[in-house]
gemmi code that builds the backbone of each chain (N, CA, C; Angstrom):
import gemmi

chains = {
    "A": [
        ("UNK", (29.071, 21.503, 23.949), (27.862, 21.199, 23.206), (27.817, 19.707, 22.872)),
        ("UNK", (26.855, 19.122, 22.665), (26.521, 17.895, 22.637), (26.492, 17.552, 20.411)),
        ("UNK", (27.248, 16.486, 20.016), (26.858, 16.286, 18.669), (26.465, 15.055, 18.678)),
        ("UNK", (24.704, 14.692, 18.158), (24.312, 13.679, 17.786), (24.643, 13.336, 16.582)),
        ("UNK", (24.824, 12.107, 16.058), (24.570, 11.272, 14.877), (23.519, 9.750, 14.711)),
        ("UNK", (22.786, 10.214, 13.352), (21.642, 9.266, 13.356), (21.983, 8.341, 12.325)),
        ("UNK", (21.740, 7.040, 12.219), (20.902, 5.942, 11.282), (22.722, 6.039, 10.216)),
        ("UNK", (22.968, 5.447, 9.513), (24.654, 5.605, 8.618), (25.486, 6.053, 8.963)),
        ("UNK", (25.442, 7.518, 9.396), (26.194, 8.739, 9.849), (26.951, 8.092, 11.400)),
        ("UNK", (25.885, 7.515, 12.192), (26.272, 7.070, 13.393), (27.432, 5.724, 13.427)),
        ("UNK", (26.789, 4.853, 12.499), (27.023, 3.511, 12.314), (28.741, 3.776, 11.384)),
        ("UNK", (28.977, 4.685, 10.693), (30.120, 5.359, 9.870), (31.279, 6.297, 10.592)),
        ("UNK", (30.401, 7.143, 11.748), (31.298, 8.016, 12.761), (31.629, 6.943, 14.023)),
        ("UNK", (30.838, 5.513, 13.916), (31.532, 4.695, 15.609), (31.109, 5.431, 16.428)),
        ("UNK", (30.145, 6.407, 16.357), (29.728, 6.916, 17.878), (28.132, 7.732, 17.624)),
        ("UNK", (27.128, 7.864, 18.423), (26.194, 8.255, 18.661), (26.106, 9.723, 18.875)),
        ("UNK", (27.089, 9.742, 20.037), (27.130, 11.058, 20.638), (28.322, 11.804, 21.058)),
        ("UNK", (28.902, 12.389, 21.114), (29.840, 12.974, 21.337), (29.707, 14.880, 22.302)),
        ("UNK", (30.489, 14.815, 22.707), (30.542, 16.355, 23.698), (31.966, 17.239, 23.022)),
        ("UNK", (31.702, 17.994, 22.480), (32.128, 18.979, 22.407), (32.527, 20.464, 22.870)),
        ("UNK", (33.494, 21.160, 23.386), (33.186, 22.769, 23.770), (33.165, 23.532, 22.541)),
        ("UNK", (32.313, 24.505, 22.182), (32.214, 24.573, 21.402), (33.583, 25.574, 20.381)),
        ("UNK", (33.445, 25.415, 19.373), (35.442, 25.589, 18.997), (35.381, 27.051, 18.661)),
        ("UNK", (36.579, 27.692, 19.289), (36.543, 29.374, 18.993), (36.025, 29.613, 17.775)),
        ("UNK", (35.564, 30.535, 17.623), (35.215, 31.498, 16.069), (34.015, 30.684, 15.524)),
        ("UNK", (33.707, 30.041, 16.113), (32.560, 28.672, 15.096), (31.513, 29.739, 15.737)),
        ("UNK", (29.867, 30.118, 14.953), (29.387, 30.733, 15.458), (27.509, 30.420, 14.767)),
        ("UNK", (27.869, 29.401, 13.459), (26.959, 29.089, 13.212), (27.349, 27.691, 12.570)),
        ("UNK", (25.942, 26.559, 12.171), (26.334, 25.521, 11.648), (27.540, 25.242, 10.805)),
        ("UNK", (27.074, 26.091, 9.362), (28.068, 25.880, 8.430), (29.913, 26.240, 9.595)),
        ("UNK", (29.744, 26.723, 10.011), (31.207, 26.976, 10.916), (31.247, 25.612, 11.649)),
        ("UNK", (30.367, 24.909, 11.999), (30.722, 23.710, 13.175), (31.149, 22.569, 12.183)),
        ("UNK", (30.112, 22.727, 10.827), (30.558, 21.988, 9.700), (32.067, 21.636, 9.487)),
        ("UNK", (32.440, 23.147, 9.211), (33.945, 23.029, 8.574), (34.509, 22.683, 9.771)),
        ("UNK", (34.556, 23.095, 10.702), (35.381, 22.900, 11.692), (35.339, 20.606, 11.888)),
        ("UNK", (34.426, 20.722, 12.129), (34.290, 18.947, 12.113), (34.898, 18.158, 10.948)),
        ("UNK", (34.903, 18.714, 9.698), (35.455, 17.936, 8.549), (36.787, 18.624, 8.958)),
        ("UNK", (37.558, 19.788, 9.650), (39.020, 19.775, 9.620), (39.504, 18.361, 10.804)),
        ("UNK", (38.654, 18.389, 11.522), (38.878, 16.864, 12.694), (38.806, 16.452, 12.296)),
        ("UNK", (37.892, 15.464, 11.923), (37.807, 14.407, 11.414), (37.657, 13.636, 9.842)),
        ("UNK", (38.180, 13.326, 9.477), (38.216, 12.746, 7.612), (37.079, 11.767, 7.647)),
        ("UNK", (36.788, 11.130, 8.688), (35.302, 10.426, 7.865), (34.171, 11.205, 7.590)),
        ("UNK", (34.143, 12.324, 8.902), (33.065, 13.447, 8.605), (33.188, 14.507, 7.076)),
        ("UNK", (34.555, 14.223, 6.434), (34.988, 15.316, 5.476), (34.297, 14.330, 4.200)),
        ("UNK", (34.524, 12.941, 4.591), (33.869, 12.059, 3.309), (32.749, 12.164, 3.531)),
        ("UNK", (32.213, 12.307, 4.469), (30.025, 12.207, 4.741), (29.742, 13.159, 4.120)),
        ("UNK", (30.038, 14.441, 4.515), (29.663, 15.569, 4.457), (30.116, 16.111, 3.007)),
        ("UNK", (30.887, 15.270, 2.386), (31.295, 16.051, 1.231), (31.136, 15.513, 0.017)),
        ("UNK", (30.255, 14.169, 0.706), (29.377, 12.780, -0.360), (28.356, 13.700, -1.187)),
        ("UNK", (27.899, 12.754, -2.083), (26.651, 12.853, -2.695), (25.244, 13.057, -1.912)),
        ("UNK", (25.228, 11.857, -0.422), (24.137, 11.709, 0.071), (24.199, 13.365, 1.026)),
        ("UNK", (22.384, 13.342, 1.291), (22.194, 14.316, 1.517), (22.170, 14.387, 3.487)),
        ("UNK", (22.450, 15.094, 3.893), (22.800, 15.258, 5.680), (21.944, 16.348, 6.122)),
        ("UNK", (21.126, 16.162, 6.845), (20.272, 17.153, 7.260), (20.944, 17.594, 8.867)),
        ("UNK", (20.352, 18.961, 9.357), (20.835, 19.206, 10.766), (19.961, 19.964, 11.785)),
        ("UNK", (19.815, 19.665, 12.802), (18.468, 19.828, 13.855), (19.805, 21.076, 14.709)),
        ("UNK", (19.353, 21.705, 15.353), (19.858, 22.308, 16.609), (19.018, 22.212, 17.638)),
        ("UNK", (18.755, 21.977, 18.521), (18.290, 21.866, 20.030), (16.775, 21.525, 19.493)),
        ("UNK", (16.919, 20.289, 18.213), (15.569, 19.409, 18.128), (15.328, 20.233, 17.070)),
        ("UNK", (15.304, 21.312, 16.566), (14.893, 21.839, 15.621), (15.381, 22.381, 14.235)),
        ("UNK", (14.768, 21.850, 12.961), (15.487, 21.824, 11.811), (15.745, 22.594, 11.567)),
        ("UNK", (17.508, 22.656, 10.904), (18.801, 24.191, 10.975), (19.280, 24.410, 9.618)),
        ("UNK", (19.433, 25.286, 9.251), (20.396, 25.512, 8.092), (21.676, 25.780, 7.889)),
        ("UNK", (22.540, 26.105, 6.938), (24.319, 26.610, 7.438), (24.303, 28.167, 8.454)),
        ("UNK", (23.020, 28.530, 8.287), (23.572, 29.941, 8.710), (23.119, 30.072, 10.279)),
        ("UNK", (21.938, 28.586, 10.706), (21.286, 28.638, 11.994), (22.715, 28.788, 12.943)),
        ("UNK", (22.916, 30.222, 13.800), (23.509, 30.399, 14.882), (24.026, 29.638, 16.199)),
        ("UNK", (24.540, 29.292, 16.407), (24.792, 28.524, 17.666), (25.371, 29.045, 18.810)),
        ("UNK", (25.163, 28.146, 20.157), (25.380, 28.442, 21.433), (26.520, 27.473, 22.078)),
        ("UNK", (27.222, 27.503, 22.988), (27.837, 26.781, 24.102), (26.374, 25.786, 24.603)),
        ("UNK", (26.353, 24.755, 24.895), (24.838, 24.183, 25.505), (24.125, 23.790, 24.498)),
        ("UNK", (24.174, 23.935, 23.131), (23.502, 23.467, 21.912), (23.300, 21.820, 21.797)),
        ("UNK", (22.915, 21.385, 21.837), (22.507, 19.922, 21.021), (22.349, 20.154, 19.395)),
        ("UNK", (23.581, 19.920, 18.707), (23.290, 19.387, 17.290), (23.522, 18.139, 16.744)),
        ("UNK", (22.345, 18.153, 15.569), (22.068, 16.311, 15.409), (22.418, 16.427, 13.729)),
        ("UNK", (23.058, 15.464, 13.326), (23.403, 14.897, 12.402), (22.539, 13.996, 11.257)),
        ("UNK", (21.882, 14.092, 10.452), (21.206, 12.254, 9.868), (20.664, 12.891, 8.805)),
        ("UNK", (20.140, 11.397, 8.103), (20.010, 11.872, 6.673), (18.651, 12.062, 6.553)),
        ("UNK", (17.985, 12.531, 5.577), (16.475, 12.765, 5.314), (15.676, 11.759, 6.405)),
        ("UNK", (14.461, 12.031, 6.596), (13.526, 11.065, 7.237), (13.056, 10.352, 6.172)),
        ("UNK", (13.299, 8.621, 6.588), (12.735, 7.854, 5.444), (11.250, 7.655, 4.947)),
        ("UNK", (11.255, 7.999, 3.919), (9.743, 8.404, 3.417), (10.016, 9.583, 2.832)),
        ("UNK", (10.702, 10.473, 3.012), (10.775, 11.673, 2.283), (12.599, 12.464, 2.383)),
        ("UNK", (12.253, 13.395, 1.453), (13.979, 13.945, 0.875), (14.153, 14.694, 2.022)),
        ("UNK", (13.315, 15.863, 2.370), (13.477, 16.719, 3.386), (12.577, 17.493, 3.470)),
        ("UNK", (12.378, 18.207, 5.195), (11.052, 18.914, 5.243), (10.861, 20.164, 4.539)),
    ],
    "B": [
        ("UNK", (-3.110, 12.824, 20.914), (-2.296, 11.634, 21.500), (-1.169, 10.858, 21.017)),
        ("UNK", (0.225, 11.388, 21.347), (1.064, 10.792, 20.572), (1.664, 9.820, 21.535)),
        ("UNK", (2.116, 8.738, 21.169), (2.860, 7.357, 21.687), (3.828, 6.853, 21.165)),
        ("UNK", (5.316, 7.205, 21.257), (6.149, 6.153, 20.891), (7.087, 5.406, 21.672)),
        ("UNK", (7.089, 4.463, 21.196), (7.531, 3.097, 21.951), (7.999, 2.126, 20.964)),
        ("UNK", (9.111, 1.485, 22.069), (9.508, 0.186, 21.617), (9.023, -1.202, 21.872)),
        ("UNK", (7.735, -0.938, 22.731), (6.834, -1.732, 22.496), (6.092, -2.293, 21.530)),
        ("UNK", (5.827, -3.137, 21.463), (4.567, -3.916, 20.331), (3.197, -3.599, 20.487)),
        ("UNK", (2.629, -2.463, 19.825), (1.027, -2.820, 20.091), (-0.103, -3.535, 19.490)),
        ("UNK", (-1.234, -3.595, 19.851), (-2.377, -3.988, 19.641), (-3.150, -3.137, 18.477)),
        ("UNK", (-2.787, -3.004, 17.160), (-4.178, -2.060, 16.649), (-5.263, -2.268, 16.781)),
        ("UNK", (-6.070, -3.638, 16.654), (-7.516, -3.485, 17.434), (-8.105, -3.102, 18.891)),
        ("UNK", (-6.853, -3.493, 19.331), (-7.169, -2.985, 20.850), (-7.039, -1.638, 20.798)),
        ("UNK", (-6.172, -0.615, 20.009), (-6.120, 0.903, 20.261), (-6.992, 0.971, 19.566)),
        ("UNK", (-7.648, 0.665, 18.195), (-9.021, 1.072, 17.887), (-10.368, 0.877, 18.737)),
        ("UNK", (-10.592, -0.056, 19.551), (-11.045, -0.153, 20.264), (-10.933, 1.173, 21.499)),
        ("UNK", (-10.055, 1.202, 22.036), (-9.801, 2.270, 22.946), (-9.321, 3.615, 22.310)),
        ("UNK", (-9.607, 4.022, 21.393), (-9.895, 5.312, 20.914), (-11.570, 5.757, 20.386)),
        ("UNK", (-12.402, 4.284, 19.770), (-13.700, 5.078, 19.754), (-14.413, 4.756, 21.152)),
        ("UNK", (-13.875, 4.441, 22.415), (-14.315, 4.637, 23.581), (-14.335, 6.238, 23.441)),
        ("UNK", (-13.257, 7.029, 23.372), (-12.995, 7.955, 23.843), (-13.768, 9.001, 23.113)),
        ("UNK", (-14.400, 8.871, 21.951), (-15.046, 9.517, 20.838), (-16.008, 9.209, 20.402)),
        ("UNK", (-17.295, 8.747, 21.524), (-18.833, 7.810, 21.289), (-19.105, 9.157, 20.369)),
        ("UNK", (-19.361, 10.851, 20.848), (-20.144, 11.401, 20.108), (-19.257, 11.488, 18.612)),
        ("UNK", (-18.102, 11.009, 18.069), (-17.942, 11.146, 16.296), (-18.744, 10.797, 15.491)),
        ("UNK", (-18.956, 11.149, 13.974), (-19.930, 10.045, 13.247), (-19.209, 9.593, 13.114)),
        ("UNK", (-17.835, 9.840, 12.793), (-16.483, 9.106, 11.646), (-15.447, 9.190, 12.168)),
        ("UNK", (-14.733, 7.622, 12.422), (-13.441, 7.282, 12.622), (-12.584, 6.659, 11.619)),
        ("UNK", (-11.638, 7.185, 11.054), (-10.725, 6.840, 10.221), (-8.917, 6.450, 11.151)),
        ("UNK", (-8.884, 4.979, 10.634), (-7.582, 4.426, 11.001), (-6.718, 4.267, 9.899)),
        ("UNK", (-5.469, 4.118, 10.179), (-4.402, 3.787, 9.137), (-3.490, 2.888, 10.071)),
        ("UNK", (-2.907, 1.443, 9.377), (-2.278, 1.112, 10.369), (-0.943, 0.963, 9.127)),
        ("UNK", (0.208, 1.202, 9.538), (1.210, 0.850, 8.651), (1.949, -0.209, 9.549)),
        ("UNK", (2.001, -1.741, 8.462), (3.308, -2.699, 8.512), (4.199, -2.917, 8.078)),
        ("UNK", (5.681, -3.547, 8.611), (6.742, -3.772, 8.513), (6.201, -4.704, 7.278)),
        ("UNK", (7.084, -4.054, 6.072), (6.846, -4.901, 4.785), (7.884, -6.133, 4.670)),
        ("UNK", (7.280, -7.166, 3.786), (7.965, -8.426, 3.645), (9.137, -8.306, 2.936)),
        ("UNK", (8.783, -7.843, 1.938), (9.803, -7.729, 0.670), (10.514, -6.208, -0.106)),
        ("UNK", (11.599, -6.279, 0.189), (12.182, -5.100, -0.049), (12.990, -5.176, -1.363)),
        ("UNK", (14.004, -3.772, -2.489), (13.973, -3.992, -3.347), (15.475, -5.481, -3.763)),
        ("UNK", (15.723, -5.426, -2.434), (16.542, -6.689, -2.433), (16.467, -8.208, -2.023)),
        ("UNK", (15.256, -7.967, -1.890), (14.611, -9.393, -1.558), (13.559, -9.398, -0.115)),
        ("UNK", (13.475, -10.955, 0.631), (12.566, -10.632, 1.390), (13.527, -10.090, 2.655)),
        ("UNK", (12.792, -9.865, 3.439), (13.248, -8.574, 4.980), (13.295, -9.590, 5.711)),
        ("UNK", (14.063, -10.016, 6.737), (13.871, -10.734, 7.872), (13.439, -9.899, 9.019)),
        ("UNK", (14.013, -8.950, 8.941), (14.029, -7.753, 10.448), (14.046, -6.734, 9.774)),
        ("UNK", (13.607, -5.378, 10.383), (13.830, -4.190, 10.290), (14.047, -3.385, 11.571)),
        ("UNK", (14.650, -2.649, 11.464), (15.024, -1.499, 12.670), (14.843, -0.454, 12.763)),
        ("UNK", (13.658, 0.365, 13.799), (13.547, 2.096, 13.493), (14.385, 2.620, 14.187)),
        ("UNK", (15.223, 3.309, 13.835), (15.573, 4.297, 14.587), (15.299, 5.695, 14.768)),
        ("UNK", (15.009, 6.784, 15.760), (14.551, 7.300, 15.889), (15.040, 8.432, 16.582)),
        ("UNK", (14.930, 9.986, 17.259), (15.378, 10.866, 17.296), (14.837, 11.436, 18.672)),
        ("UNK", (14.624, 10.469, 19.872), (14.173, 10.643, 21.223), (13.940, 12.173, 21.397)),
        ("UNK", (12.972, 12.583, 21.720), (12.685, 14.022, 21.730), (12.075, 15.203, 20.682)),
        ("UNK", (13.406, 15.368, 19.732), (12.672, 15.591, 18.377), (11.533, 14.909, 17.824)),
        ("UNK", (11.473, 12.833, 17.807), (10.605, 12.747, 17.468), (8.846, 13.266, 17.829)),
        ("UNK", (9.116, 13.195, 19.446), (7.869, 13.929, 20.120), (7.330, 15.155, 19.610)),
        ("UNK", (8.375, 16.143, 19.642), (8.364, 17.370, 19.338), (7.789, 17.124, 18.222)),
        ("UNK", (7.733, 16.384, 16.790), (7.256, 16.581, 15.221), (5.854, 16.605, 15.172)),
        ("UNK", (5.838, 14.972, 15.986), (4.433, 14.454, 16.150), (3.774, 15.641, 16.701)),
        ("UNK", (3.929, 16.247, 17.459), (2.974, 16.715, 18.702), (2.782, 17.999, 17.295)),
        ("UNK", (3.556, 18.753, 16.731), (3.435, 19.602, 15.738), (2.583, 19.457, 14.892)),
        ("UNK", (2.757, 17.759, 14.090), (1.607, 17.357, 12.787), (0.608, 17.199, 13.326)),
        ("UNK", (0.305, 16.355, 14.595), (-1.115, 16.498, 14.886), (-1.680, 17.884, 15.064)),
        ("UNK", (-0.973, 18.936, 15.782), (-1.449, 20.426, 15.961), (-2.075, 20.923, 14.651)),
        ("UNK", (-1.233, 20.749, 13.702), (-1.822, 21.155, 12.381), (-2.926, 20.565, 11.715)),
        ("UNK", (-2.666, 19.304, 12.245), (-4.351, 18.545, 11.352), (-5.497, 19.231, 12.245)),
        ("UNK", (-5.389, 19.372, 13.474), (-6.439, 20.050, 14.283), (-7.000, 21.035, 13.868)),
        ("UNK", (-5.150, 21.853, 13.519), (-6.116, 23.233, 12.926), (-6.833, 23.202, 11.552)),
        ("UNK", (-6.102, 22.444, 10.800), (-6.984, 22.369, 9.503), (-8.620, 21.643, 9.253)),
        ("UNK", (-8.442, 20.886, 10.577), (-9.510, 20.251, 10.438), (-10.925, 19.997, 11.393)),
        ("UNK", (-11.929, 19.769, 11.814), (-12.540, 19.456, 12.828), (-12.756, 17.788, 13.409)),
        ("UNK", (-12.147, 17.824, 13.670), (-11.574, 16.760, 14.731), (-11.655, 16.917, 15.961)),
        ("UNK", (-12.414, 15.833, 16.582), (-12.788, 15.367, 18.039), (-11.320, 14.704, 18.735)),
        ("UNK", (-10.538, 13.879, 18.140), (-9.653, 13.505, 18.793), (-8.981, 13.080, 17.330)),
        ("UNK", (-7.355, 12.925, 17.915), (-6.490, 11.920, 17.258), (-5.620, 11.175, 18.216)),
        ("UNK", (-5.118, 9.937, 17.252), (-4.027, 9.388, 18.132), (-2.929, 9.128, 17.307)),
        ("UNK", (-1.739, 9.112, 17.529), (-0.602, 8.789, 16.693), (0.023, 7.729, 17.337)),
        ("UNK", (0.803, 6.421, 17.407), (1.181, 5.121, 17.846), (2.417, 5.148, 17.021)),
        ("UNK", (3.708, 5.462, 17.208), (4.749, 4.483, 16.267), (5.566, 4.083, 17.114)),
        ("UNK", (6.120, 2.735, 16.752), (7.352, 2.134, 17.191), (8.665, 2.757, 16.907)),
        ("UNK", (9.148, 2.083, 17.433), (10.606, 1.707, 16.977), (11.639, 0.931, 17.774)),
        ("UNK", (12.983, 0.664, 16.935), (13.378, -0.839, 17.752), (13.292, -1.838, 16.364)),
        ("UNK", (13.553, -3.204, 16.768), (14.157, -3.983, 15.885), (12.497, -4.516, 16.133)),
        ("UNK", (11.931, -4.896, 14.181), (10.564, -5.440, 14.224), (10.836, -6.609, 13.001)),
        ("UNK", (9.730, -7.379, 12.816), (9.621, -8.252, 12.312), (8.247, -7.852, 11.010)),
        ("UNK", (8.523, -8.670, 10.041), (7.539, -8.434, 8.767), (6.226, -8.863, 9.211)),
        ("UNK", (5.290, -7.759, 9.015), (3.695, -8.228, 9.350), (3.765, -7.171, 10.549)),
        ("UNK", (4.858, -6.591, 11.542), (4.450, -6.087, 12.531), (4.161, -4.907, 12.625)),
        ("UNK", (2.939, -4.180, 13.451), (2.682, -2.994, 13.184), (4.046, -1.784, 13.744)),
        ("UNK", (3.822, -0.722, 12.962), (4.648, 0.028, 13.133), (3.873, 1.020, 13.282)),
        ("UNK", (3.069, 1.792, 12.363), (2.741, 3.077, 12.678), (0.852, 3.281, 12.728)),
        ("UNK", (-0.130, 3.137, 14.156), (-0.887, 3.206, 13.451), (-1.954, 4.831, 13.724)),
        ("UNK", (-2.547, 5.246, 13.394), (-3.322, 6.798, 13.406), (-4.808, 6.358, 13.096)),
        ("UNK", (-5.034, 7.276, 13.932), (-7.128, 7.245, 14.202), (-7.592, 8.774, 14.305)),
        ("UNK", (-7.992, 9.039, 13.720), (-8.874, 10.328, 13.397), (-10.458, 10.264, 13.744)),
        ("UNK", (-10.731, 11.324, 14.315), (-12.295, 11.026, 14.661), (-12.974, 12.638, 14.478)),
        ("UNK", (-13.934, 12.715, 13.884), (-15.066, 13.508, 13.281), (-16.121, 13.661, 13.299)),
        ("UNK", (-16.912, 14.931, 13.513), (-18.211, 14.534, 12.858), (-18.663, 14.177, 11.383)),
        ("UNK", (-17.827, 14.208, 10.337), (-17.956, 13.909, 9.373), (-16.923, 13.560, 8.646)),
        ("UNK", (-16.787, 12.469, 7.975), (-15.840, 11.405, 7.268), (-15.311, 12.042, 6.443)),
        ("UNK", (-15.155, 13.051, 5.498), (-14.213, 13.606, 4.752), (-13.095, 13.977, 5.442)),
        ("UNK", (-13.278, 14.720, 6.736), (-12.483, 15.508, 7.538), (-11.537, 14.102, 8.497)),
        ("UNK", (-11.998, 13.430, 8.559), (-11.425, 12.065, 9.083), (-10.525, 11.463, 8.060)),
        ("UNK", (-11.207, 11.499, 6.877), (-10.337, 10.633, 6.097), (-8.764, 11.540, 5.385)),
        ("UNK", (-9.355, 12.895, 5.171), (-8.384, 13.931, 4.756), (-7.118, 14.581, 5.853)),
        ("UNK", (-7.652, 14.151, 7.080), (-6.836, 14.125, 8.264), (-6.011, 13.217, 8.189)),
        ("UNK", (-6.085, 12.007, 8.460), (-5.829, 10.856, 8.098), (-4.268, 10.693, 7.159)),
        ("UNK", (-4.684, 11.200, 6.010), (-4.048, 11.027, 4.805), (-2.966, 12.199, 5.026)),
        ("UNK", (-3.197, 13.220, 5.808), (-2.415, 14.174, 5.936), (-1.240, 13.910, 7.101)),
        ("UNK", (-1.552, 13.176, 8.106), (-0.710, 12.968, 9.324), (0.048, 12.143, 8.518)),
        ("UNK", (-0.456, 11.000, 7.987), (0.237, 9.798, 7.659), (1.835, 10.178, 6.814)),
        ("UNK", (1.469, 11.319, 5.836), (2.194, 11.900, 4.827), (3.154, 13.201, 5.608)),
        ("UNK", (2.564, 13.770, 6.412), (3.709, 14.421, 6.997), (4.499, 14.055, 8.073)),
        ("UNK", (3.925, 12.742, 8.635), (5.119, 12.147, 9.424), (5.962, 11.594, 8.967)),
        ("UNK", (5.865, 10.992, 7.927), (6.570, 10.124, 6.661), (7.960, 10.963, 6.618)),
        ("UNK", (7.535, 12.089, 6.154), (8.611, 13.060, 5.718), (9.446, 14.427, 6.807)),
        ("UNK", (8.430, 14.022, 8.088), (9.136, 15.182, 8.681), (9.678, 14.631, 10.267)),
        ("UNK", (9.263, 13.612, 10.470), (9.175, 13.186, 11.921), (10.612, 12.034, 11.497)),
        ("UNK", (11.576, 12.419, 12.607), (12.967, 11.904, 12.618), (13.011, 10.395, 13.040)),
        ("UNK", (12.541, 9.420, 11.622), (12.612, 7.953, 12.037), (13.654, 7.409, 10.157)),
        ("UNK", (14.257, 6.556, 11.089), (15.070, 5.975, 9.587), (15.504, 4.376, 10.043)),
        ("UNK", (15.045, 4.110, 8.922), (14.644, 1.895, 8.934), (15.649, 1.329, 8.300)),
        ("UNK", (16.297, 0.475, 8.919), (17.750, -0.367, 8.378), (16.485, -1.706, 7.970)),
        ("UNK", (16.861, -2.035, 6.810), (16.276, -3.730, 6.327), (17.109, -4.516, 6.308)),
        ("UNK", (17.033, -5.702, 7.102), (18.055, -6.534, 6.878), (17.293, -8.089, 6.707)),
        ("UNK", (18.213, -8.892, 5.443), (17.850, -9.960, 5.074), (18.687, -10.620, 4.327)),
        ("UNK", (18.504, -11.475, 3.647), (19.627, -12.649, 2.436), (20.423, -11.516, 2.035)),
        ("UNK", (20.053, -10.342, 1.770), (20.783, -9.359, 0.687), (21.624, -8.682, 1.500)),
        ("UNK", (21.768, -8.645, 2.786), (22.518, -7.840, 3.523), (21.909, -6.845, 4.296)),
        ("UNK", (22.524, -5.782, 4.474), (21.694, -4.962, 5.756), (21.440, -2.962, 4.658)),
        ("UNK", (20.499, -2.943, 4.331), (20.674, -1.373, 4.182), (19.737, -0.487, 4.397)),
        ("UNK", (20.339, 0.704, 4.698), (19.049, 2.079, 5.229), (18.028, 2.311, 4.041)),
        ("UNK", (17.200, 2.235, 4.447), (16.180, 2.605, 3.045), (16.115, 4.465, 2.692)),
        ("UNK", (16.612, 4.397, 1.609), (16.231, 5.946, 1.783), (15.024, 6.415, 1.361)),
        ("UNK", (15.407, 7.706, 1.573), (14.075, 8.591, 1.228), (13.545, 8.346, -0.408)),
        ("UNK", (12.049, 8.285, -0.380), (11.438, 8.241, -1.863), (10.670, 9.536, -1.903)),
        ("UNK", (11.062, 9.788, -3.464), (10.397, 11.457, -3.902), (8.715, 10.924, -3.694)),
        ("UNK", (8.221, 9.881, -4.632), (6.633, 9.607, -4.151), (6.211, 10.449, -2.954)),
        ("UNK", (7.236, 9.953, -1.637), (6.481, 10.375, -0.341), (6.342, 12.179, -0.168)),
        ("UNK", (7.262, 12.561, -0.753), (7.573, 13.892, -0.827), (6.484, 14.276, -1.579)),
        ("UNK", (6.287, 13.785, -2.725), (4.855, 14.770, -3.417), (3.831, 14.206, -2.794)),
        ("UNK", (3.750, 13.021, -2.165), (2.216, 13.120, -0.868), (2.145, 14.009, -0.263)),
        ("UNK", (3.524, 14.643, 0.532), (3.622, 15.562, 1.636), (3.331, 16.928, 0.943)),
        ("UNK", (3.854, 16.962, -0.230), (3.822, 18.402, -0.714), (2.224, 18.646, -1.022)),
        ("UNK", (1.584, 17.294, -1.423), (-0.223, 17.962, -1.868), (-0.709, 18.778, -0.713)),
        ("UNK", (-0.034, 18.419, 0.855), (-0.851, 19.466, 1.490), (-0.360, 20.387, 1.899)),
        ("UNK", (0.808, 21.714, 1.256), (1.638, 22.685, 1.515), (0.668, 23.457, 1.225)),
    ],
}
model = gemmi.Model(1)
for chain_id, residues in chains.items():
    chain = gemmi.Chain(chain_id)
    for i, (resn, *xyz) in enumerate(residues, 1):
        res = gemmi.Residue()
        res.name, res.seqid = resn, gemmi.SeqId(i, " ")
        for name, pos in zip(("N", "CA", "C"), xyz):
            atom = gemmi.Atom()
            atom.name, atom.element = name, gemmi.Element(name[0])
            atom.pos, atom.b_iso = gemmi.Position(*pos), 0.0
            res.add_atom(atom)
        chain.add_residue(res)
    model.add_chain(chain)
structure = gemmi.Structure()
structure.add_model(model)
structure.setup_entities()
């Protein structure tokens, strides 16, 4: 699966994009969540900040419980500027 | 009609070439939004959109669907950049066309406010003060929310 990061998140993770398979037992966001803050410690400080992190799956806005696939595109970034969230 | 690019455009020239396209409207309503001078850290030299290739299409093409349906509208167009811009330069501009100017202007006010808040763009300011992401303002959020 493909993980985007936008606008801080990107500029903070050193990378845009990254490829992933997707990790046994992970089966929805909140699972890709935890699983990414056990990798990586800058993602455990983003994600476990104050600021707020929104998440798209294949372009479209997700919640912890939105399901996931092998082939997924998930995107990373914070509110759209101009507003908190849709 | 949605357009984004890292190009520079023309707003008189797309106003121009949108009421070509809409002789029979009575009412065309534009909005053009610019890269502001002064930010809460001083003045801006540059700004940068960044943006969400795909998703962003996907939003746009959504908010305009909805002003359609809410409204009677002959045409719209949506124009935003993104990319590294300069103060004064256009960034976002929208044309609504009608047979009657309420529905133009209430269109209008509605795209402007739900792209704000839903369409995946986020602006680094950089100037004397250093470089930072502007975040989100609640203001824009209760624009967006008057039309839930």
């Amino acid at each position: 699966m493909t993980i985007l990061y936008f606008a801080w998140l990107k500029e903070r993770m050193g990378t845009g994009e990254e490829t992933i398979a997707l990790p046994e037992g992970v089966t929805t966001v909140g699972g890709l969540i935890a699983h990414l803050k056990a990798r990586d410690p800058r993602l455990e400080t983003i994600l476990a900040g104050d600021a707020k992190v929104l998440t798209a799956v294949n372009q479209e806005m997700a919640t912890a419980e939105t399901p996931l696939a092998d082939g997924d595109e998930v995107a990373f970034f914070p509110p759209m500027t101009g507003g908190r969230a849709p | 009609m949605i357009r984004v690019s890292d190009k520079a455009f023309d707003p008189a020239a797309e106003m121009t070439a949108f009421t070509r396209r809409v002789p029979q409207s009575g009412a065309v309503v534009t909005f053009l939004g610019q890269v502001r001078g002064q930010g809460p850290g001083g003045a801006i030299a540059t700004m940068t959109l960044e943006h969400y290739p795909g998703m962003t299409e996907r939003s746009l093409e959504r908010i305009e669907a909805e002003a359609r349906r809410r409204w009677p509208l002959d045409d719209v167009v949506i124009i935003h950049r993104h990319g590294r811009l300069q103060p004064g330069e256009p960034i976002v501009f929208v044309a609504t066309a009608s047979p009657h100017r309420l529905a133009a202007y209430e269109a209008s006010e509605f795209l402007v406010d739900w792209l704000k808040t839903r369409a995946p763009f986020w602006k680094k300011e950089e100037g004397g003060f250093g470089a930072r992401w502007v975040e989100s303002k609640a203001d824009d959020d209760d624009a967006a929310a008057r039309w839930e």
